[in-house]
C-alpha positions as CSV (number, residue, x, y, z in Angstrom):
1,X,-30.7,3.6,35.7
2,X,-32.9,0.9,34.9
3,X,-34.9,-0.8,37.5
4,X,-37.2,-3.3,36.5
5,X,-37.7,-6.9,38.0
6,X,-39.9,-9.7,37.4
7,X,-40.6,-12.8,39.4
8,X,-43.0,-16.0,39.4
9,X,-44.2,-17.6,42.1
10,X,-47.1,-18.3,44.5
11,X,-49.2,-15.6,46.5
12,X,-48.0,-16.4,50.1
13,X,-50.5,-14.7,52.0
14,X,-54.8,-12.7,51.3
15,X,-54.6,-9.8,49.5
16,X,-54.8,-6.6,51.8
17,X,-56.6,-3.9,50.1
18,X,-56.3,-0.2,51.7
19,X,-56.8,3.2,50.1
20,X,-54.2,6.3,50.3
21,X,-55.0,8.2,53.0
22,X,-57.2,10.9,50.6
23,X,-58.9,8.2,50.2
24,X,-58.4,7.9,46.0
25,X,-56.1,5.2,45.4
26,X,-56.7,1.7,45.8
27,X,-53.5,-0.3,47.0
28,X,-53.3,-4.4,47.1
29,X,-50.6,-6.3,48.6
30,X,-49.6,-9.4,49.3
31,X,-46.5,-11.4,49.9
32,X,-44.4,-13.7,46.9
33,X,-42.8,-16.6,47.3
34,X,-40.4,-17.7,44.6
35,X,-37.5,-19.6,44.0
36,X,-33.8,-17.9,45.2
37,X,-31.6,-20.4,44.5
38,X,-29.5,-23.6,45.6
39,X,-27.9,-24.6,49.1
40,X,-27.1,-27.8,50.1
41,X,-28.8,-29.0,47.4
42,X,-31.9,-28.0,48.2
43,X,-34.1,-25.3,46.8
44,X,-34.5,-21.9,48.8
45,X,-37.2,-19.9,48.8
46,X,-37.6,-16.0,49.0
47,X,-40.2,-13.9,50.0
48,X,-41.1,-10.2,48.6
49,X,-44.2,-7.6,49.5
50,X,-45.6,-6.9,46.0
51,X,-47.7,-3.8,45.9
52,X,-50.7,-3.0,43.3
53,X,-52.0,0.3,42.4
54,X,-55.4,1.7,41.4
55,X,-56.8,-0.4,38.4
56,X,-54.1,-3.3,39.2
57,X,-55.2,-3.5,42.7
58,X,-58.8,-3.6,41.7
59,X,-57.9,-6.7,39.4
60,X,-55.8,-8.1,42.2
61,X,-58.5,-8.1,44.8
62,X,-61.3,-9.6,42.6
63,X,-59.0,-12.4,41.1
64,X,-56.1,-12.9,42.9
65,X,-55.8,-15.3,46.3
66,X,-53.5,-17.4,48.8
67,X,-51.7,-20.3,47.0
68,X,-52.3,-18.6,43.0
69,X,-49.3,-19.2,40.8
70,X,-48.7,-15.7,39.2
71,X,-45.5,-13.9,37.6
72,X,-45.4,-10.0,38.7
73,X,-43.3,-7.5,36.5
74,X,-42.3,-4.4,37.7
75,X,-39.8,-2.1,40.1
76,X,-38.4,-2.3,43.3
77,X,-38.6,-0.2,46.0
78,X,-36.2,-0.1,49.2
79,X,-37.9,1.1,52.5
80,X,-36.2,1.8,54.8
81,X,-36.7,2.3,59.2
82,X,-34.5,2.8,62.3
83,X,-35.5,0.1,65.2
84,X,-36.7,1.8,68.7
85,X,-32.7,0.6,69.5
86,X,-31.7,2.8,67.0
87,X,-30.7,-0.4,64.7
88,X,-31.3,0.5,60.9
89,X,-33.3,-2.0,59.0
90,X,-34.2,-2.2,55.2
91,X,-36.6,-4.7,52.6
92,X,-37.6,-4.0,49.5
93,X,-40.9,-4.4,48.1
94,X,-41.6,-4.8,44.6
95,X,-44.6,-2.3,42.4
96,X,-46.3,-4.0,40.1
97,X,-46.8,-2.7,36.7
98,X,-48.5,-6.5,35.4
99,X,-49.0,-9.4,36.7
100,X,-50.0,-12.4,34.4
101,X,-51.9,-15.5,35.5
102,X,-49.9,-19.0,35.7
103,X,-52.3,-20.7,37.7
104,X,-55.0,-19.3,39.7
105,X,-57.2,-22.5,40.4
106,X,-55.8,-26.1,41.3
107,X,-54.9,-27.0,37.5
108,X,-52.0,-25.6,35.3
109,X,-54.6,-25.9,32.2
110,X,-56.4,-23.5,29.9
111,X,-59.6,-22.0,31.4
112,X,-62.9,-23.4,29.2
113,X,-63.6,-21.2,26.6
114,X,-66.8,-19.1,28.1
115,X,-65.3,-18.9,31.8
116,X,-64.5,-15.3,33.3
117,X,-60.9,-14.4,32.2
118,X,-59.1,-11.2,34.2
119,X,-58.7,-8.0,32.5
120,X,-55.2,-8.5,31.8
């Protein structure tokens, strides 16, 4: 089965960097907001945890920030809870596997030649 998803849109929220609990991978998130369609003629917006690992996350959290225009490739994942009421509750987060820059200042333009380009 093939499960592979990617999205554009802008970083919604800081990055949050933690490690795994052994204390040897690094893990960034942050939420996505991108475009999920029409109603009442207006555009909707949807909103997805994206999750980096190791080298990713290292990129993420020296380039990445709130309001950067970004497209992320990768897989979903569904996690899934039970409420202290015993209602069950699901959301899906999405791995990254690459993410490519759109815009990560003010301006949808080329970077000047010379300037600090991310490893990716």
């Amino acid at each position: 089965m093939l499960n592979v998803v990617t999205l554009a849109g802008n970083i919604g929220s800081d990055i949050e960097n933690f490690f795994t609990p052994d204390g040897g991978t690094h893990i960034a998130s942050f939420s996505l907001a991108f475009a999920s369609g029409f109603k009442d003629g207006q555009e909707q917006t949807g909103w997805i945890k994206v999750k980096c690992f190791s080298k990713l996350a290292d990129t993420a959290e020296n380039y990445l920030h709130k309001g950067a225009r970004i497209a992320v490739s990768g897989y979903l994942q569904q996690q899934r809870w039970e409420t202290e009421n015993n209602e069950k509750r699901s959301s899906y987060q999405l791995n990254a596997n690459s993410i490519e820059f759109i815009r990560i200042n003010d301006k949808e333009e080329e970077p000047a030649a010379g300037t600090d380009q991310p490893p990716f």
